[in-house]
C-alpha positions in Angstrom: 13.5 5.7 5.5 10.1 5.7 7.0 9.5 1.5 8.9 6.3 -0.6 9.0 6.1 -1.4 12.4 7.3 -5.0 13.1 4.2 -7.2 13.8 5.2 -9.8 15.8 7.9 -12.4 16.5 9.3 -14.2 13.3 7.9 -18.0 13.4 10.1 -21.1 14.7 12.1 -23.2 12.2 10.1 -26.2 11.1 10.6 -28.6 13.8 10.4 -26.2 16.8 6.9 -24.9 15.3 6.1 -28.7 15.0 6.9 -29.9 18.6 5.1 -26.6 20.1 2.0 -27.6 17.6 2.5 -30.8 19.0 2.7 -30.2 22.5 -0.1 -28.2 22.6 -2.5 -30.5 20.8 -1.7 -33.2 23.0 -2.8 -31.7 25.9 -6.0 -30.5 23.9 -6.7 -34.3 22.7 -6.6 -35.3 26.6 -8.5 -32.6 27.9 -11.3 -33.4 24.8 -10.8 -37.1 25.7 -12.0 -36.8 29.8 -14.5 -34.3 28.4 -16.0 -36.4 26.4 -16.8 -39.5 28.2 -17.6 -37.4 31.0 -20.4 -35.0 29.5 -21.3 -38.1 27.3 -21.7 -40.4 30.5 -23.7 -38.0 32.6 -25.6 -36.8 29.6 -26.7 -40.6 29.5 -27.4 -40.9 33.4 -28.4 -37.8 33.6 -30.7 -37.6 31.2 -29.6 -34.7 29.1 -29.6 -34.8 25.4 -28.2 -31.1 24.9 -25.1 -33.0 27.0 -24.9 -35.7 25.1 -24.4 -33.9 22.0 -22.0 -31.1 23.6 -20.2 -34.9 24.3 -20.4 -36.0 20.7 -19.0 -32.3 20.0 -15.9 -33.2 22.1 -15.5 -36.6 20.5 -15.2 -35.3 17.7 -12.2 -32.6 18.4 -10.1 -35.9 18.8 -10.4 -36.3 15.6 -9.6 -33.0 14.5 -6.7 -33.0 16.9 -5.2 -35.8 15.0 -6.0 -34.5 12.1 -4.0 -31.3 13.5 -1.0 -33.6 14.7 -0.8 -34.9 11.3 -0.7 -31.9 9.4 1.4 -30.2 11.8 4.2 -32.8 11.0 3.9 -32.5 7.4 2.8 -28.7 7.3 6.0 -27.6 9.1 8.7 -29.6 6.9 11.1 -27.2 4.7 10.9 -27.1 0.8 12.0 -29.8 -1.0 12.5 -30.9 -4.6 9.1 -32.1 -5.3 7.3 -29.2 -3.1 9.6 -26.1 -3.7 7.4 -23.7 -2.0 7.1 -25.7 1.2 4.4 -28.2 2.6 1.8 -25.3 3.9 -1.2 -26.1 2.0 -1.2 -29.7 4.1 -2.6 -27.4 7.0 -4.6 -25.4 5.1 -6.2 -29.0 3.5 -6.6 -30.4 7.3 -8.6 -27.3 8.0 -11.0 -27.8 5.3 -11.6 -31.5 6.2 -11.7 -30.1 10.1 -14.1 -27.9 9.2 -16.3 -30.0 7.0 -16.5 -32.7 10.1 -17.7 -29.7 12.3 -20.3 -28.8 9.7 -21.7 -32.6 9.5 -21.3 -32.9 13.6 -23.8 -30.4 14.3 -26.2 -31.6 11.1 -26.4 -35.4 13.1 -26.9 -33.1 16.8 -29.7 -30.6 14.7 -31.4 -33.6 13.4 -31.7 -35.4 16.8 -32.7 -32.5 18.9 -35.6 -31.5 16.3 -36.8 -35.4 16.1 -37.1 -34.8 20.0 -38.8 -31.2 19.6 -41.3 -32.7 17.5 -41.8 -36.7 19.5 -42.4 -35.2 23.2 -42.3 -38.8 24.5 -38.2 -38.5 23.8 -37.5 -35.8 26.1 -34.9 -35.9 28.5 -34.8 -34.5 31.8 -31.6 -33.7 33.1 -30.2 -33.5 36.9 -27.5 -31.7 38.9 -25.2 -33.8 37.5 -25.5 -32.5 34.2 -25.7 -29.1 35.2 -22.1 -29.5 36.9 -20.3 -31.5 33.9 -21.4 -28.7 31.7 -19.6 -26.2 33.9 -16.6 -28.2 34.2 -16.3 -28.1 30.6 -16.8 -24.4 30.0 -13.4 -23.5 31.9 -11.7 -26.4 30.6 -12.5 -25.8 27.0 -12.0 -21.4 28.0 -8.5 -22.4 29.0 -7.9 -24.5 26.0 -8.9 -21.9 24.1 -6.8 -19.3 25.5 -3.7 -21.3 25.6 -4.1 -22.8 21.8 -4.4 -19.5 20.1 -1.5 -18.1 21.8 0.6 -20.6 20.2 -1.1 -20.5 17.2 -0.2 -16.8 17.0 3.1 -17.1 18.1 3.6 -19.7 15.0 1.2 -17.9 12.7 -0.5 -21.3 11.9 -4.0 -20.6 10.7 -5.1 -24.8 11.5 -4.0 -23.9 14.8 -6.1 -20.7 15.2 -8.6 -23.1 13.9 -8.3 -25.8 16.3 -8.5 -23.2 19.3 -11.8 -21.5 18.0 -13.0 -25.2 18.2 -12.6 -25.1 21.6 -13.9 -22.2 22.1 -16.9 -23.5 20.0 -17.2 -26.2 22.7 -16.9 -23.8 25.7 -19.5 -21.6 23.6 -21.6 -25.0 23.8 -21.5 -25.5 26.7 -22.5 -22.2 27.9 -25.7 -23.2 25.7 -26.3 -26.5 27.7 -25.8 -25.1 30.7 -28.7 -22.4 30.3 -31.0 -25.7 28.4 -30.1 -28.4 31.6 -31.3 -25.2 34.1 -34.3 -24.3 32.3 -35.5 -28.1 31.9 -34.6 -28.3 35.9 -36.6 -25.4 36.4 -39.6 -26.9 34.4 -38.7 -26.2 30.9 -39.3 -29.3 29.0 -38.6 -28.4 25.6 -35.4 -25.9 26.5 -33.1 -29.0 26.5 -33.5 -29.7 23.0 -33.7 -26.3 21.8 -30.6 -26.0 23.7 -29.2 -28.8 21.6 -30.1 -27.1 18.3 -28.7 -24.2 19.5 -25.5 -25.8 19.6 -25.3 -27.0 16.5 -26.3 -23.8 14.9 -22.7 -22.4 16.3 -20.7 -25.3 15.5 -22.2 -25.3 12.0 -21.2 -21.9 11.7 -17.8 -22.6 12.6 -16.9 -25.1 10.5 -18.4 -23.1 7.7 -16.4 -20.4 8.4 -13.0 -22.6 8.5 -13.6 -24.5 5.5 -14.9 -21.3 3.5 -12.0 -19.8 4.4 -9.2 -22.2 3.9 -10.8 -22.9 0.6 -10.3 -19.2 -0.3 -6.6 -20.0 0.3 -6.4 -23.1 -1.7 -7.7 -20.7 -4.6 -4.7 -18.6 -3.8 -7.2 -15.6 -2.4 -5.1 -11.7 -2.0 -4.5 -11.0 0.9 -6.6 -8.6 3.1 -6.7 -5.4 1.6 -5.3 -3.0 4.5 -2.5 -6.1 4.1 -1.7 -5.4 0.9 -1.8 -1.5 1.8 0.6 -2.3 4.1 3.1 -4.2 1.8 2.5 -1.2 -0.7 4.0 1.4 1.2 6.6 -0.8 2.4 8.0 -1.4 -0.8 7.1 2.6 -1.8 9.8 3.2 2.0 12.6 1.6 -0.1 15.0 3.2 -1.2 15.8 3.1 -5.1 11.9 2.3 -6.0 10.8 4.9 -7.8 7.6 2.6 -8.5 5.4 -0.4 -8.0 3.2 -2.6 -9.8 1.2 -5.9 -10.7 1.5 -6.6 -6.5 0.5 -9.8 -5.9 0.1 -11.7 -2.1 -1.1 -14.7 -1.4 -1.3 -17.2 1.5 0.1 -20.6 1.7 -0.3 -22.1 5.3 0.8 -19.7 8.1 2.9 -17.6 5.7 2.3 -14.6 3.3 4.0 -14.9 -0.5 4.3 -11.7 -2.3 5.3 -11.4 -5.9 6.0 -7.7 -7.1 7.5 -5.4 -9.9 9.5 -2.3 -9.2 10.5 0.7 -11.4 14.3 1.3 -10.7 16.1 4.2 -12.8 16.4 2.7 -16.3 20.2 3.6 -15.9 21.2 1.6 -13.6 23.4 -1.6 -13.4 22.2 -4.6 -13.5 23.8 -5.2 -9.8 22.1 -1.9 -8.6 18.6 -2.8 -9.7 19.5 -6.4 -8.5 20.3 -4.7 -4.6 17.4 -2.5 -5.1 15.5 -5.6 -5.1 16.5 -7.9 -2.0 16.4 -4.5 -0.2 12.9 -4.6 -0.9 12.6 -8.1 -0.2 14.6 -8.0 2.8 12.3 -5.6 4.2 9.0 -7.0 3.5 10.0 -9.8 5.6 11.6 -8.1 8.5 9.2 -5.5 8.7 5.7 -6.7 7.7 4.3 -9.7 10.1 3.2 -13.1 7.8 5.7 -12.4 4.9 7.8 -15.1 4.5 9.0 -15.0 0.9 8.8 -12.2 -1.9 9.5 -12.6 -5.0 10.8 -9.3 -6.6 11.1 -8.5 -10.7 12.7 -4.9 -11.2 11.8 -3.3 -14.4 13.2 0.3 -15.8 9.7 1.2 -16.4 5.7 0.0 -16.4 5.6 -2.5 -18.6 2.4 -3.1 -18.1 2.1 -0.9 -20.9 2.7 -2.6 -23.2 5.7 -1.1 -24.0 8.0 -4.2 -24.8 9.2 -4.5 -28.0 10.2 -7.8 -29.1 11.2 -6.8 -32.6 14.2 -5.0 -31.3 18.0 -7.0 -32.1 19.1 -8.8 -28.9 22.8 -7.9 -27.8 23.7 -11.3 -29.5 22.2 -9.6 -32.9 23.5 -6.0 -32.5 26.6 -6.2 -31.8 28.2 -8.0 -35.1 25.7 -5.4 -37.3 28.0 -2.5 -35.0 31.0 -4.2 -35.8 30.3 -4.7 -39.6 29.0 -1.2 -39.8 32.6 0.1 -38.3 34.9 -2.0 -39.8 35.8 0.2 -41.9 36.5 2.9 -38.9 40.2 2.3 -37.1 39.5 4.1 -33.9 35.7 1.8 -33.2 37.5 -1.2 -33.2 37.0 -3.4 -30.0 37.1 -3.9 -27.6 34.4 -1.7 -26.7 31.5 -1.1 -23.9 28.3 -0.9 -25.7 25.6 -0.7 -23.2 22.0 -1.4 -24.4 18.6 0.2 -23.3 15.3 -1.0 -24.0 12.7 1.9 -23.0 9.4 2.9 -24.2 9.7 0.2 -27.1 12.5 1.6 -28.4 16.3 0.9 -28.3 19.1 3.3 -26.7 22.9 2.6 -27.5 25.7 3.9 -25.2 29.4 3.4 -26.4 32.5 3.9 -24.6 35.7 4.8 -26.4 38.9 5.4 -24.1 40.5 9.0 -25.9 44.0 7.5 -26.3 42.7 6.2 -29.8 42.3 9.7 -30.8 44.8 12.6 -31.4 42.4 15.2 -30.1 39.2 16.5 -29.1 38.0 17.2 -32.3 39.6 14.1 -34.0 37.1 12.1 -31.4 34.4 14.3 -32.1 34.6 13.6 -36.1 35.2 9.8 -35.8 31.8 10.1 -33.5 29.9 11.8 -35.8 31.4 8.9 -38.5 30.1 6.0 -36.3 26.7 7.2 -35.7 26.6 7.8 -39.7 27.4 4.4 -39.9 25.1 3.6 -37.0 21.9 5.1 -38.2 21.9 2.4 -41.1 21.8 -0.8 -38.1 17.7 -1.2 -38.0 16.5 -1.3 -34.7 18.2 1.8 -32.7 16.8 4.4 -32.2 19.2 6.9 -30.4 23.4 6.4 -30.3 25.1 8.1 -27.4 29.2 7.9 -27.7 31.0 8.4 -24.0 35.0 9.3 -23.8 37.3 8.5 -21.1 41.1 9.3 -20.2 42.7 5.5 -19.3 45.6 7.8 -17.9 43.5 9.0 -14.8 43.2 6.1 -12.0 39.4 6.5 -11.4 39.1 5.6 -15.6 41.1 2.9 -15.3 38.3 0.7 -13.4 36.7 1.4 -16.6 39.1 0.3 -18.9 39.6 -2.6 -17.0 36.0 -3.1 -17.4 35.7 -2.9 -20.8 38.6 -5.1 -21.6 37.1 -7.4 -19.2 33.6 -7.9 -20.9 35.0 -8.7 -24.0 36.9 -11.2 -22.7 
């Protein structure tokens, strides 16, 4: 069997990825906190508007950090009775509020630095001061960064890969104010402000992003399509799957749902097709990173087309038409295996009948040929096979066994 390289570490149960989430956006919340007042402060003294609103942009991740602590707690809680696939959506809800705030933050920091572009009397002229707090939060908010989105990929949490691109947003900033406070030193009046509109170009962007795209999850958007590829020939590696279709994948929080019909061999058991299945589903999850629940329906062919017939008897209905039809015939009596097969729209019978009813070969043989007489006159089948067995030789015996035991 060919294997889909394993694409990470399986996630943490649901309170170890809610204490990492946790931990981690504590830190972020104190590190946002100091940044804030201090960029906001010296923005202030300083005189640096592109500062001030890279301080604003700060404040605001305290928010979002709660916002993250919150969902976090409720995102990671196991299924329950009134949410049976899990509380995911909560982070992927969070996000889009997280991202709409970022979107409306850099709207109120565009809107001040073109008033100031356009009234030359309001601009600011920043100092050393500035210059420095800007620096200072460039390798804070790098390190955030950094540290944030390795847990976020470590617990494939998508509001958490969110919250560290927010950092990075701010680091991005601040890179942005640094370059506007040192052109305005150097004699640059306007560069502050532009500086300031600049930033709020990229945070705009960024919350657009994380709000378009957590939105496309709520609508229960495919996967990726080199994803789905992926989970294709997966399922394809498996052995007992002749076929696949109507794949479906979708995201809820930080894990992958797949739903998915297989073609097994129309002949096999019910258990076999049934093992078939969590093979496939055991595998998806092993092998293919995100996956964390597939839901498998085995078929014994493509029924999406449109083969199913729903005019055909039901074992419920067949069986008492078989039994009137040989009533008549001493050696059909039950108990009996009948095994039914509903292919191409049409209806298979298989019988078994254990030879110690019959005197010989040819006395089967003529009672066969009776009962399929009989047979043809049941509406609904459309082809009668009649099996033999010796009950005398051990491996039939499981059969017989079998047979006596349905019926019972």
């Amino acid at each position: 069997m060919n294997t889909t390289p394993d694409m990470g570490a399986r996630p943490a149960n649901g309170e170890e990825r809610y204490q990492a989430s946790r931990r981690i956006t504590l830190i972020g919340a104190a590190v946002d906190l100091l940044l804030s007042v201090l960029k906001i402060v010296v923005g202030v003294v300083g005189g640096s508007q592109a500062l001030v609103a890279d301080g604003i942009h700060s404040l605001s991740d305290l928010a979002t950090d709660a916002m993250v602590l919150i969902a976090a707690k409720h995102g990671s809680r196991d299924a329950d009775e009134d949410h049976p696939y899990g509380h995911g959506r909560f982070e992927t809800v969070m996000t889009v509020i997280l991202g709409s705030i970022l979107i409306l933050v850099a709207a109120g920091i565009a809107w001040d630095a073109v008033r100031r572009l356009f009234q030359p009397e309001l601009l600011l002229q920043p100092g050393w001061p500035a210059l420095a707090a800007a620096a200072a939060s460039i390798v804070a908010k790098e390190v955030l960064y950094v540290w944030t989105l390795r847990v976020a990929k470590r617990l494939r949490s998508p509001m958490l890969k969110a919250n560290a691109w927010h950092h990075r947003s701010d680091a991005i900033s601040s890179v942005v104010v640094l370059v506007g406070v040192a052109g305005t030193m150097a004699g640059l009046d306007y560069l502050d402000s532009i500086a300031a509109f600049g930033v709020a170009l990229m945070v705009a962007k960024i919350g657009g992003d994380l709000a378009w795209h957590a939105l496309q999850e709520l609508v229960d958007t495919s996967l990726e399509s080199h994803q789905v590829e992926a989970i294709r020939k997966a399922i394809q590696d498996v052995g007992g799957v002749r076929d696949l279709h109507l794949l479906r994948t979708r995201r809820m929080g930080g894990d992958a749902l797949v739903d998915v019909h297989i073609e097994v061999d129309p002949r096999l058991s019910v258990s076999e097709g049934h093992q078939v299945g969590e093979r496939v589903r055991h595998y998806l999850i092993d092998r293919i990173d995100d996956v964390a629940d597939v839901m498998v329906h085995i078929d014994p062919e493509n029924d999406e087309r449109g083969n199913i017939n729903m005019a055909l008897p039901s074992r419920d209905e067949l069986i008492p038409r078989l039994e009137e039809a040989w009533r008549e015939i001493t050696e059909a009596q039950p108990p009996l295996l009948v095994t039914l097969h509903y292919l191409a729209g049409r209806l298979l019978v298989d019988v078994m009948l254990p030879l110690d009813r019959f005197r010989d070969l040819d006395h089967a043989r003529e009672v066969a040929r009776r009962m399929k007489r009989s047979a043809s006159e049941v509406q609904g089948i459309s082809t009668l096979h009649i099996f033999f067995f010796d009950p005398s030789i051990e491996e039939t015996n499981m059969v017989h066994d079998w047979i006596e035991n349905a019926q019972e």
